[in-house]
N, C-alpha and C positions, 0 to 999 in steps of 0.2 A: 556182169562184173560189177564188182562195189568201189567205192574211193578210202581211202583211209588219208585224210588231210594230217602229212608230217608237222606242218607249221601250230595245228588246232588239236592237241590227242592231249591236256589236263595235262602235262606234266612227263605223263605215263613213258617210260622208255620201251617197255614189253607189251604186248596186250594179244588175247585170244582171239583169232578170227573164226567163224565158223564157215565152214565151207559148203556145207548142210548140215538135214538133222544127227547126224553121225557122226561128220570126221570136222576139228577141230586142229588149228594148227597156231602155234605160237609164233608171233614173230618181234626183233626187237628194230628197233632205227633208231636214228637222230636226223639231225639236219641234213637232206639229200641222199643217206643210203638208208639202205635194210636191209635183214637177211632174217630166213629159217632158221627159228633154235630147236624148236619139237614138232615132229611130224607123223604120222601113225603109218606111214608108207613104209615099203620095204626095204627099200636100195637108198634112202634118206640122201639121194642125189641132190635134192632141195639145201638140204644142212648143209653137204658136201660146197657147195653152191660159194657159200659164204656172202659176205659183205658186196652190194652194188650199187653203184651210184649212179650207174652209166643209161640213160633211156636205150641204148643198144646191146645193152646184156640184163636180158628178165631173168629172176627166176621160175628156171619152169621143172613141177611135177610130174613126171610122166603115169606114176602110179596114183595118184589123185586126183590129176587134169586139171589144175591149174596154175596159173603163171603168176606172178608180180611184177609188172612192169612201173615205173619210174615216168610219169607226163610232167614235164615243167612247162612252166609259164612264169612271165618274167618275175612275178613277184610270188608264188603260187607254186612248190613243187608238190604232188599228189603223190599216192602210190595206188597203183588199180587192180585190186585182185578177180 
C-alpha cells in the first residue's frame, strides 16, 4: 500500500495513481474525502462508490484489488492505497 498525503498533493485536486505497470486509476479529493473518477475495471463499482470521508467506508475494487482507505491523525489525514 502507498500514502497519498491529502494535506501535501501541490495544489492538485485530480491526480493518477498507478496501481502497476498496467492499470492506472484517477482519483480526485479535497480536505478529508476522495473518490474514483476513471477506472479500467468492469463493474466501475469503485466510481459507483463515490465521495468518502469516513475511515469506516474504503473504497474498494473488486475487479482491480484495491481499496482506499482514509487514516487520520489528529493533525495528519492520509489516504492509503
Amino acid at each position: 500500500m502507498s500514502k497519498l498525503e491529502l494535506l501535501n498533493v501541490n495544489g492538485e485536486k485530480v491526480k493518477d495513481i498507478k496501481l502497476n505497470d498496467e492499470l492506472t486509476i484517477k482519483v480526485e479529493y479535497k480536505y478529508n474525502a476522495i473518490r474514483t473518477i476513471e477506472a479500467p475495471c468492469h463493474t466501475k463499482e469503485c466510481i459507483k462508490m463515490n465521495w468518502t470521508s469516513s475511515v469506516n467506508k474504503p473504497i474498494i475494487c473488486m475487479d482491480l484489488h484495491y481499496k482506499i482507505v482514509i487514516e487520520r491523525t489528529v493533525d495528519n489525514p492520509d489516504v492509503v492505497i
